[in-house]
N, CA, C and O atoms as CSV, one atom per row, in Angstrom:
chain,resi,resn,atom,element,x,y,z
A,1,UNK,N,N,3.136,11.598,-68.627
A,1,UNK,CA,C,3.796,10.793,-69.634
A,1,UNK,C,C,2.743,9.850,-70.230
A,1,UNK,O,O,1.920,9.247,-69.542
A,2,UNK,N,N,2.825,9.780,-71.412
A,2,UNK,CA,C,2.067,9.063,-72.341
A,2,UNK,C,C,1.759,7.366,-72.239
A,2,UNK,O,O,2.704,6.906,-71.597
A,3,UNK,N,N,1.122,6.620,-72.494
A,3,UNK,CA,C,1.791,5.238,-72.803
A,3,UNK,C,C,2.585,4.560,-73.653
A,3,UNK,O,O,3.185,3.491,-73.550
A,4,UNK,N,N,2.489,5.351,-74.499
A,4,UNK,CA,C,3.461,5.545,-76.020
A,4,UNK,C,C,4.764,5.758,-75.380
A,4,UNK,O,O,5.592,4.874,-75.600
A,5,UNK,N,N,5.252,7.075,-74.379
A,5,UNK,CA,C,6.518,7.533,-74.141
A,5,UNK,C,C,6.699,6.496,-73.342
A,5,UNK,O,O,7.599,5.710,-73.636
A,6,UNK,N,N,6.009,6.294,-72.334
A,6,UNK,CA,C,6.671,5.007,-71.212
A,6,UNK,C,C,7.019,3.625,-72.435
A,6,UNK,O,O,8.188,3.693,-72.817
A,7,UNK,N,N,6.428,2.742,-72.913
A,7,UNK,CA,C,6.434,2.425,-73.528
A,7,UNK,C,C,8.098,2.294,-74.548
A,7,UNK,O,O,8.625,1.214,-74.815
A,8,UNK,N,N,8.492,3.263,-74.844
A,8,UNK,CA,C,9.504,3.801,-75.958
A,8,UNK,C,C,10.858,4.068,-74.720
A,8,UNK,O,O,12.031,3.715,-74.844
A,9,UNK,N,N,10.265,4.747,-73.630
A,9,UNK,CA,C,11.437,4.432,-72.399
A,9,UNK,C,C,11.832,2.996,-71.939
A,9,UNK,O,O,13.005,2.730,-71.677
A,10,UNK,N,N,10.841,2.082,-71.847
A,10,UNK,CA,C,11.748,0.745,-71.250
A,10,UNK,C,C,11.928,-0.006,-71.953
A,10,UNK,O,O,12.367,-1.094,-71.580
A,11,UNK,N,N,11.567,0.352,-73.744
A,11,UNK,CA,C,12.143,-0.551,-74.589
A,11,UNK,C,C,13.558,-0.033,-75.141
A,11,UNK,O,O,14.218,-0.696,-75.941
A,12,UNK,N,N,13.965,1.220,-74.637
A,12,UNK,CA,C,15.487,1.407,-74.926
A,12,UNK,C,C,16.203,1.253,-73.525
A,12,UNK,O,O,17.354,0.821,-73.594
A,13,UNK,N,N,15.720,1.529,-72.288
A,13,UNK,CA,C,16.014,0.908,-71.166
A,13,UNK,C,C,16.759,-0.942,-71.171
A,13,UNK,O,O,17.603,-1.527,-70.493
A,14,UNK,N,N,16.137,-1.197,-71.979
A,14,UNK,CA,C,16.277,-3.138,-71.993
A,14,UNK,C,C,16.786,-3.379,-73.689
A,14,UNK,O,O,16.695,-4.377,-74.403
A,15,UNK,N,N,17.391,-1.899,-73.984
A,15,UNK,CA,C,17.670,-2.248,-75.380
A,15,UNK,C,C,19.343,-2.886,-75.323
A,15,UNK,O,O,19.965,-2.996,-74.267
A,16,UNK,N,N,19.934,-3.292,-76.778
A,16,UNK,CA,C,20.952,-3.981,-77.100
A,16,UNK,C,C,22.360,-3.506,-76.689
A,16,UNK,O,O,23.407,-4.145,-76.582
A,17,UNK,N,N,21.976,-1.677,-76.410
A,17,UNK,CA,C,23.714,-1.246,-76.419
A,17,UNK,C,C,23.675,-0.404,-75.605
A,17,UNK,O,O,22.522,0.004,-75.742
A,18,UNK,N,N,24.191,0.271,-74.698
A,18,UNK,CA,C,24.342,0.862,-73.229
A,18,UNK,C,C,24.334,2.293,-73.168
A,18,UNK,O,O,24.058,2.915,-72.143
A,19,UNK,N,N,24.758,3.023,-74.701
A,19,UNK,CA,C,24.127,4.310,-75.031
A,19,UNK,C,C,22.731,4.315,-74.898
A,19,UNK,O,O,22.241,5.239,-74.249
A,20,UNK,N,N,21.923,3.383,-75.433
A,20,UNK,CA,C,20.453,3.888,-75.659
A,20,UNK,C,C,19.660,3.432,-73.996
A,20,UNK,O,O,18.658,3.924,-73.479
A,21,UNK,N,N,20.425,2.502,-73.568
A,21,UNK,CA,C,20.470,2.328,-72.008
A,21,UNK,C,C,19.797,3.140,-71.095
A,21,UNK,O,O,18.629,3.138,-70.705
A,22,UNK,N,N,21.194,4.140,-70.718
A,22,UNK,CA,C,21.179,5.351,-70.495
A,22,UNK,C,C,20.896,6.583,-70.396
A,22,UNK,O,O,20.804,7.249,-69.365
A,23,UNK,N,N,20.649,7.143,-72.273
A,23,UNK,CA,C,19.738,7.907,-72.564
A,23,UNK,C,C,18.233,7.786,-71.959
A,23,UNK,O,O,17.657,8.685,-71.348
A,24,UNK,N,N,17.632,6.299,-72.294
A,24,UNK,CA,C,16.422,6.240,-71.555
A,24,UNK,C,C,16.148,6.016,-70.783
A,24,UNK,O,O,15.011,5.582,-70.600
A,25,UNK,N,N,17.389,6.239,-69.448
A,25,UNK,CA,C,17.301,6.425,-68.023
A,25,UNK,C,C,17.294,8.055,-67.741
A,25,UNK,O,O,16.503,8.683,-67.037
A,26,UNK,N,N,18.469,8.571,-68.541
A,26,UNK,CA,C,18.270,10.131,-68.285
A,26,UNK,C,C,17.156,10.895,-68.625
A,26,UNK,O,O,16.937,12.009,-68.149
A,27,UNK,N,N,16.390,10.282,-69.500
A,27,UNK,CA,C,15.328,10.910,-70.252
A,27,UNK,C,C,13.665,11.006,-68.650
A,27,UNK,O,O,12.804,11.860,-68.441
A,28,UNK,N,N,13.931,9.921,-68.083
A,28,UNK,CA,C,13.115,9.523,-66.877
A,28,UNK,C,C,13.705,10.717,-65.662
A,28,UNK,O,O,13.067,11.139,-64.698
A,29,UNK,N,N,14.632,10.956,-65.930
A,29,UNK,CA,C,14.824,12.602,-65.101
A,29,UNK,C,C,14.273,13.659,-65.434
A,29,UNK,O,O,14.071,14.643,-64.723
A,30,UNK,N,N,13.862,13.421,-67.115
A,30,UNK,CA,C,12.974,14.739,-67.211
A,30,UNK,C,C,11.809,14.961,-66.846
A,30,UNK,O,O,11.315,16.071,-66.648
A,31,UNK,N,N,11.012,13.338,-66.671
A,31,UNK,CA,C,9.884,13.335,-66.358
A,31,UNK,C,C,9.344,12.051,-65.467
A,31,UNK,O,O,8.639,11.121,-65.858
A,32,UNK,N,N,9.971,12.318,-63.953
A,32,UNK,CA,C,10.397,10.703,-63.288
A,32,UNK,C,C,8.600,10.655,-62.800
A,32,UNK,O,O,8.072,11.167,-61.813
A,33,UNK,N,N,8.059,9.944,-63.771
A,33,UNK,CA,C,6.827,9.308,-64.214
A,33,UNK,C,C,6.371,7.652,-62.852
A,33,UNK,O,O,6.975,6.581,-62.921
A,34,UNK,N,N,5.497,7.876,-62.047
A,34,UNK,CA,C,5.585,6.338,-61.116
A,34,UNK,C,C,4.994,5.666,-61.818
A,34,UNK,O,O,4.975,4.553,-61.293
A,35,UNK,N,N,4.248,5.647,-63.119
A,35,UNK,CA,C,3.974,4.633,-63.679
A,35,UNK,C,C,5.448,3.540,-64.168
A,35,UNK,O,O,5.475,2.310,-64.131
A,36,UNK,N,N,6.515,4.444,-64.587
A,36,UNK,CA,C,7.083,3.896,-64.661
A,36,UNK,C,C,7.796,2.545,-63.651
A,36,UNK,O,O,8.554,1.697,-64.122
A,37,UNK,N,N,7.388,2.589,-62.324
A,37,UNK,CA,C,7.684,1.703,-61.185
A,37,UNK,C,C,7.814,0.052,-61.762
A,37,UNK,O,O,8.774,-0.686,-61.986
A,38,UNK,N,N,6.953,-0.034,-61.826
A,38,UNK,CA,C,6.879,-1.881,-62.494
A,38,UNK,C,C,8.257,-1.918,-63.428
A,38,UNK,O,O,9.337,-2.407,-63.098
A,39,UNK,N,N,7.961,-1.341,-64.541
A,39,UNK,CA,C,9.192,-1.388,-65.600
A,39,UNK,C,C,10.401,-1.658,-64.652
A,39,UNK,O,O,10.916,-2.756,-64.438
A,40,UNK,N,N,10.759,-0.449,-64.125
A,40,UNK,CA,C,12.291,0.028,-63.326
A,40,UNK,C,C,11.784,-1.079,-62.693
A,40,UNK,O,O,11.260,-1.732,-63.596
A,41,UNK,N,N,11.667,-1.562,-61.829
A,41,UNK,CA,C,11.842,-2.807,-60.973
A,41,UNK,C,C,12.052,-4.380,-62.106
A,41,UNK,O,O,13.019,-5.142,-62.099
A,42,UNK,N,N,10.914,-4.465,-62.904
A,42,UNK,CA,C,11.461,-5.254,-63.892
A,42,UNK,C,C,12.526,-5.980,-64.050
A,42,UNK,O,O,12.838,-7.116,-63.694
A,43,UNK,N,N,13.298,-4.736,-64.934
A,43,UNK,CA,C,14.634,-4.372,-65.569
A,43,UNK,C,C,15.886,-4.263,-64.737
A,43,UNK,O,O,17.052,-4.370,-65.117
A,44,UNK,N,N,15.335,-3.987,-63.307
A,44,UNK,CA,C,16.708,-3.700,-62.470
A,44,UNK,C,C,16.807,-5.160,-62.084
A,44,UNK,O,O,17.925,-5.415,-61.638
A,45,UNK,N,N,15.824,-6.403,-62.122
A,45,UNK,CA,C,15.728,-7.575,-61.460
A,45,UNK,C,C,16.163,-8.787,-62.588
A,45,UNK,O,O,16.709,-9.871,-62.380
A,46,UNK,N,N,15.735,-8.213,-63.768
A,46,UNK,CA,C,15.650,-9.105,-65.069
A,46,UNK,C,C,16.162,-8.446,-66.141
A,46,UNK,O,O,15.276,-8.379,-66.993
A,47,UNK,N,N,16.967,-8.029,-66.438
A,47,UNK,CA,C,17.285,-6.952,-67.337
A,47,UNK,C,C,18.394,-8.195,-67.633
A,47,UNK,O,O,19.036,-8.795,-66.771
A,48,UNK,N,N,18.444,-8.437,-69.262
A,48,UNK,CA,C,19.441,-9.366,-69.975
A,48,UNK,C,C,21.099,-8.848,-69.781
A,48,UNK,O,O,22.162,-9.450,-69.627
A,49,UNK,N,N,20.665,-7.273,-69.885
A,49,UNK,CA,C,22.835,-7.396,-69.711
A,49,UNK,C,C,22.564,-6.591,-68.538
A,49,UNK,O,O,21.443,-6.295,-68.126
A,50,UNK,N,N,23.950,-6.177,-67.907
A,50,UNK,CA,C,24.669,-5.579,-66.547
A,50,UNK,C,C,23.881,-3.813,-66.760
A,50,UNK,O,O,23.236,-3.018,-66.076
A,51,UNK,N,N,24.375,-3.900,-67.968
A,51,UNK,CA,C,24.306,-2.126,-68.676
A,51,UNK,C,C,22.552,-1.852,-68.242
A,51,UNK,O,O,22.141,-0.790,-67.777
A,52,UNK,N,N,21.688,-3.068,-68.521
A,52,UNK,CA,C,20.020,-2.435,-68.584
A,52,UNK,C,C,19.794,-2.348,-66.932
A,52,UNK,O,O,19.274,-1.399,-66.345
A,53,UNK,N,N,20.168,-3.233,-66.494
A,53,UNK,CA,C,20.057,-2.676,-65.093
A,53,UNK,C,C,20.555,-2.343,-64.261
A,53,UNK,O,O,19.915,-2.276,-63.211
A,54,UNK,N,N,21.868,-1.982,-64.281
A,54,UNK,CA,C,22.171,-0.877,-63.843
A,54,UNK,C,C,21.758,0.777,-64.481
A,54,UNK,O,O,22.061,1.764,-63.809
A,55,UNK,N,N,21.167,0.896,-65.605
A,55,UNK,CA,C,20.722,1.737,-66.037
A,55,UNK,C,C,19.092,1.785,-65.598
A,55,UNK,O,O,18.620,2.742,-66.211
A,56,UNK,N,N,18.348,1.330,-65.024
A,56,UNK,CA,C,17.408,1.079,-64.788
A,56,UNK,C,C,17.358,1.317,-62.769
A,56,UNK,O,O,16.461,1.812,-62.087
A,57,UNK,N,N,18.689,0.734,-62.343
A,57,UNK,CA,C,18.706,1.693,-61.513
A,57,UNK,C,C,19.220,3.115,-60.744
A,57,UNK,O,O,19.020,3.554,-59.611
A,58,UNK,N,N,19.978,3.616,-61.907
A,58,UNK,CA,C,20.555,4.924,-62.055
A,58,UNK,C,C,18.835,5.801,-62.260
A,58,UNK,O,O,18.465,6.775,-61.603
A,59,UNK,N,N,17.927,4.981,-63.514
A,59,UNK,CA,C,16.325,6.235,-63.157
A,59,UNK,C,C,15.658,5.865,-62.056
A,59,UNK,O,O,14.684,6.593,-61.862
A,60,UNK,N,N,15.842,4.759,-61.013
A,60,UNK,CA,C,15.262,4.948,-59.751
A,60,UNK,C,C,15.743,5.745,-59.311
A,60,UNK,O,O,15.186,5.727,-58.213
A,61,UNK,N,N,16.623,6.778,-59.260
A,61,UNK,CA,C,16.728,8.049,-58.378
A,61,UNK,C,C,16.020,8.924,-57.952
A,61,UNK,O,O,15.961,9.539,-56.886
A,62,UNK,N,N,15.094,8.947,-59.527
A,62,UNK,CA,C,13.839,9.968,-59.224
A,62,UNK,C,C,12.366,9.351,-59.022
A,62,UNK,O,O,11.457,9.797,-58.322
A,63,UNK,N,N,12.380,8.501,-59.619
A,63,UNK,CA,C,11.015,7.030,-59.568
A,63,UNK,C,C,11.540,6.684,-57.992
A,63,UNK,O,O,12.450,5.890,-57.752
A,64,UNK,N,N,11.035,7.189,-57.308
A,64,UNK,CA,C,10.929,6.957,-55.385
A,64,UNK,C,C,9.790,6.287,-55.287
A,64,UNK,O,O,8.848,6.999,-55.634
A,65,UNK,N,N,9.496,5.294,-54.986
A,65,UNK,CA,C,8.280,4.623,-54.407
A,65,UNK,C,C,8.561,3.819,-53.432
A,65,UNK,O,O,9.761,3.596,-53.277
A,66,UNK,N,N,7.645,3.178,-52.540
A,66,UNK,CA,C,8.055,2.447,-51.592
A,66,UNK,C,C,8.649,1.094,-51.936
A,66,UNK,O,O,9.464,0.529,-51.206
A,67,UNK,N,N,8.134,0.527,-53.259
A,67,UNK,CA,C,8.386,-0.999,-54.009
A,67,UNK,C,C,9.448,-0.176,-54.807
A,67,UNK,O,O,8.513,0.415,-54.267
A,68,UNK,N,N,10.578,0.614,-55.646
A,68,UNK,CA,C,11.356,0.803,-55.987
A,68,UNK,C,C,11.987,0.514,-54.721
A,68,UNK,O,O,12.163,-0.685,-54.502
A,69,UNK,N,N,12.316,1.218,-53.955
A,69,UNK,CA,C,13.160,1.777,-52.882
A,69,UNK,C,C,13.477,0.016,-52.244
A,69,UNK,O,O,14.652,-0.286,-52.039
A,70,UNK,N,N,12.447,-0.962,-51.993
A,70,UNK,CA,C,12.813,-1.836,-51.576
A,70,UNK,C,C,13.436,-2.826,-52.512
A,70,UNK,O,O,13.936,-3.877,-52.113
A,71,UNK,N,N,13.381,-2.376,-54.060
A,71,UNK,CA,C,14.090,-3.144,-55.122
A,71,UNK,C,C,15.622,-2.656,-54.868
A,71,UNK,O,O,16.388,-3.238,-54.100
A,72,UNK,N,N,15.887,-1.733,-55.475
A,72,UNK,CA,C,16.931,-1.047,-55.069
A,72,UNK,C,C,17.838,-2.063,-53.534
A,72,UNK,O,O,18.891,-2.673,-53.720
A,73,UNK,N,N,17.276,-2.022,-52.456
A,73,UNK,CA,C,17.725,-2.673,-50.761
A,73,UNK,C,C,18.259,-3.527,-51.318
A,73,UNK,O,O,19.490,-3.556,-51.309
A,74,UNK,N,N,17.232,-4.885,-52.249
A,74,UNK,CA,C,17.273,-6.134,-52.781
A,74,UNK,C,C,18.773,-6.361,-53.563
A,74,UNK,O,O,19.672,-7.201,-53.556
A,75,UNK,N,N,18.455,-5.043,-54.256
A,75,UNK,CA,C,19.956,-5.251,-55.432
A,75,UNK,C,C,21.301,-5.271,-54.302
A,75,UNK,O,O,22.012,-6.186,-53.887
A,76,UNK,N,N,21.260,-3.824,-54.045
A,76,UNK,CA,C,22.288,-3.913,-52.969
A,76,UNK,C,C,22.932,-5.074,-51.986
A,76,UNK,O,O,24.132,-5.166,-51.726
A,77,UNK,N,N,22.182,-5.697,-51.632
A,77,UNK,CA,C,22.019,-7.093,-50.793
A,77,UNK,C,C,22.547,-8.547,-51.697
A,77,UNK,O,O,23.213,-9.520,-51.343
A,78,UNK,N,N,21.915,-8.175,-52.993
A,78,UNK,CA,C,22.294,-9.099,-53.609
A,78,UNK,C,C,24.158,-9.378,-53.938
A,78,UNK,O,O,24.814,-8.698,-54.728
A,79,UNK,N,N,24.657,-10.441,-53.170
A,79,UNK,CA,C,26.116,-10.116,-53.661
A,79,UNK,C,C,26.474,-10.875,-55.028
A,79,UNK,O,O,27.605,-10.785,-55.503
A,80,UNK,N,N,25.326,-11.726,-55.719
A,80,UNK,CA,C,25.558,-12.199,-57.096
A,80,UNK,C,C,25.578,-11.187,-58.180
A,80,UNK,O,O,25.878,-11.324,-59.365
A,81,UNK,N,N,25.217,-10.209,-57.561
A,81,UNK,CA,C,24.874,-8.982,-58.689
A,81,UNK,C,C,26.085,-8.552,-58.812
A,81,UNK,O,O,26.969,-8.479,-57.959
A,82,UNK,N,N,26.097,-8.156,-60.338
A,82,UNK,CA,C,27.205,-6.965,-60.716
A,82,UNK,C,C,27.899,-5.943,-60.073
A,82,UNK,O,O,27.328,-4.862,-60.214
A,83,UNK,N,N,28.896,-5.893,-59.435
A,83,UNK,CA,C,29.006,-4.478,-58.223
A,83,UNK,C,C,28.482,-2.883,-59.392
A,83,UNK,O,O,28.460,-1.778,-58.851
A,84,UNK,N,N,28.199,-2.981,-60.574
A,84,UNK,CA,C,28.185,-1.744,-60.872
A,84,UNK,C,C,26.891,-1.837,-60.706
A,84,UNK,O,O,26.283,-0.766,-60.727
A,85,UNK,N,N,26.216,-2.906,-60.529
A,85,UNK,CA,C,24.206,-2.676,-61.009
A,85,UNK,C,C,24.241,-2.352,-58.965
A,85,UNK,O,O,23.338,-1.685,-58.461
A,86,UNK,N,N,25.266,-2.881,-58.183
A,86,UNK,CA,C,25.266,-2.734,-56.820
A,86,UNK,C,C,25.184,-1.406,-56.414
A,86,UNK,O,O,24.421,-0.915,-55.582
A,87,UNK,N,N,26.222,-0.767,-57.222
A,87,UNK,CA,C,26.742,1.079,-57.302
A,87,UNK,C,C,26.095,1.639,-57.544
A,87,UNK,O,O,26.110,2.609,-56.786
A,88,UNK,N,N,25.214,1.722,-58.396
A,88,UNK,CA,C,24.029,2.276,-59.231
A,88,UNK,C,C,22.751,2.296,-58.386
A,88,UNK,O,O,22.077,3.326,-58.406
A,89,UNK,N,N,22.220,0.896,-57.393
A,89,UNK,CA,C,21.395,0.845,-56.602
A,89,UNK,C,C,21.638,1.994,-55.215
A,89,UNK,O,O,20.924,2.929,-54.850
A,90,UNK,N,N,23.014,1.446,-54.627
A,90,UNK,CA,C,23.282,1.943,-53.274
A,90,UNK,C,C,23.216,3.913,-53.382
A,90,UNK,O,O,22.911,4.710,-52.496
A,91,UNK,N,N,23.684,4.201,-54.991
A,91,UNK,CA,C,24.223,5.578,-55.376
A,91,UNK,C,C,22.345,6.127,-55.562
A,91,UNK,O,O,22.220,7.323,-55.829
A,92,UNK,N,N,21.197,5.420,-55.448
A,92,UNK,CA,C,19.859,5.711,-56.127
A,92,UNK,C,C,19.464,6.071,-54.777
A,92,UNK,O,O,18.953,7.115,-54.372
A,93,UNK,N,N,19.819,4.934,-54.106
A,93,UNK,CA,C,19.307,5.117,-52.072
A,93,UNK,C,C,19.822,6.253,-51.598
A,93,UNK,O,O,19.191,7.133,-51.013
A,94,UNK,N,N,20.645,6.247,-51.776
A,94,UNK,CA,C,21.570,7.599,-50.963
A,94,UNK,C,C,20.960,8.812,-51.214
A,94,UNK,O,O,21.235,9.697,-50.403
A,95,UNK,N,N,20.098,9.140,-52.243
A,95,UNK,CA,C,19.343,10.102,-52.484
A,95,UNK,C,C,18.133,10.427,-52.108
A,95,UNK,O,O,17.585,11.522,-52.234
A,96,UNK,N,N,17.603,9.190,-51.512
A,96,UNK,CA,C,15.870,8.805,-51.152
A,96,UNK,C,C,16.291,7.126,-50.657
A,96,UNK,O,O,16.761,6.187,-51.300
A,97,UNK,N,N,15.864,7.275,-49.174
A,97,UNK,CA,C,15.751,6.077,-48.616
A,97,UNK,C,C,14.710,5.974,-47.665
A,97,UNK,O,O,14.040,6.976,-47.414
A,98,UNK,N,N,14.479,4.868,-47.088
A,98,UNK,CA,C,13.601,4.521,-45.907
A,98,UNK,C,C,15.027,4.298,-44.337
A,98,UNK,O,O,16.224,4.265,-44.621
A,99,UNK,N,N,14.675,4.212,-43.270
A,99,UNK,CA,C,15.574,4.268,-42.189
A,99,UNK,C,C,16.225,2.923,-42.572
A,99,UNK,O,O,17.452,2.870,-42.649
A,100,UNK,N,N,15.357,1.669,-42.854
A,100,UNK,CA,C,16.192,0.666,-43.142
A,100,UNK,C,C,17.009,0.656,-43.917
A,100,UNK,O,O,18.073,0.072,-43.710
A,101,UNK,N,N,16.738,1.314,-45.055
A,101,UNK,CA,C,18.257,1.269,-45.949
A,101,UNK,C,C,19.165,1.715,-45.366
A,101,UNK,O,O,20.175,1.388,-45.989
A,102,UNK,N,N,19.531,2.542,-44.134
A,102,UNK,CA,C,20.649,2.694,-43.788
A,102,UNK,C,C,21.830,1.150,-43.374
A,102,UNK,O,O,23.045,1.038,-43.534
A,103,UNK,N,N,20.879,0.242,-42.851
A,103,UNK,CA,C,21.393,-0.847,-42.648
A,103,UNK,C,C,22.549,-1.649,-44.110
A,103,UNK,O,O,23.688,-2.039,-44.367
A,104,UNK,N,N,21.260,-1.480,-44.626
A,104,UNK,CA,C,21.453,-2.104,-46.105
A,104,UNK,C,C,23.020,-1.614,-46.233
A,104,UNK,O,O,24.086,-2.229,-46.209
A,105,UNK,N,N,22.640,-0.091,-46.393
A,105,UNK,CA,C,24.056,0.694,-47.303
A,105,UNK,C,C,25.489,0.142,-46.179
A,105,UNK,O,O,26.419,-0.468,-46.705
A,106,UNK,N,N,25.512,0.428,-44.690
A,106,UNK,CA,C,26.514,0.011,-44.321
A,106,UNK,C,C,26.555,-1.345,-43.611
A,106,UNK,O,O,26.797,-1.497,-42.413
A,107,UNK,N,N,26.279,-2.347,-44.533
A,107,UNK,CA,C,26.489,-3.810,-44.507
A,107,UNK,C,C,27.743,-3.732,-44.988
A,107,UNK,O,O,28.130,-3.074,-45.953
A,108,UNK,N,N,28.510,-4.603,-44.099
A,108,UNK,CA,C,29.604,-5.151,-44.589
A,108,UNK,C,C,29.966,-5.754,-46.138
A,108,UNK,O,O,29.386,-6.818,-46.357
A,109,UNK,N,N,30.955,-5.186,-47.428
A,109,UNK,CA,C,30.555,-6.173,-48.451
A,109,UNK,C,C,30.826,-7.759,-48.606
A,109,UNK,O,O,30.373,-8.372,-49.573
């Protein structure tokens, strides 16, 4: 992936409306890029509405790294967070985790 394409992915990732959200989360399935890591952590931590990061962690599914994977724990854990940006994290782990996330996932909510 380009710097141009990454680039053009986390500026519709962190864009205004939850279609273009999305799209440039699904689009990171076509080509789940680890440069992208920083961004997706970013956006899943600081992302202005509910929609960018939880969309941000719907493309950590395929962006597996050891610093995703522990962003992702973070969200989950977090109980100020949105339960959907929560759903989106716990639903990213369940696919690729470390042994500790098992803890994480069956924490009491």
């Amino acid at each position: 992936m380009t710097t141009e394409q990454i680039r053009r992915i986390v500026s519709r990732l962190n864009g205004p409306n939850q279609l273009d959200a999305f799209e440039a989360a699904k689009s990171v399935w076509n080509d789940p890029d680890t440069h992208l890591e920083r961004s997706l952590i970013r956006t899943l931590k600081k992302g202005r509405k509910l929609f960018n990061r939880a969309a941000a962690a719907f493309a950590m599914q395929l962006v597996t790294t050891p610093k995703t994977i522990i962003a992702l724990e973070q969200a989950v854990k977090n109980k100020s967070e949105h339960p959907r940006v929560r759903g989106e994290a716990a639903e990213a782990l369940a696919h690729s985790h470390r042994k500790k996330s098992h803890d994480v996932l069956l924490a009491p909510p």
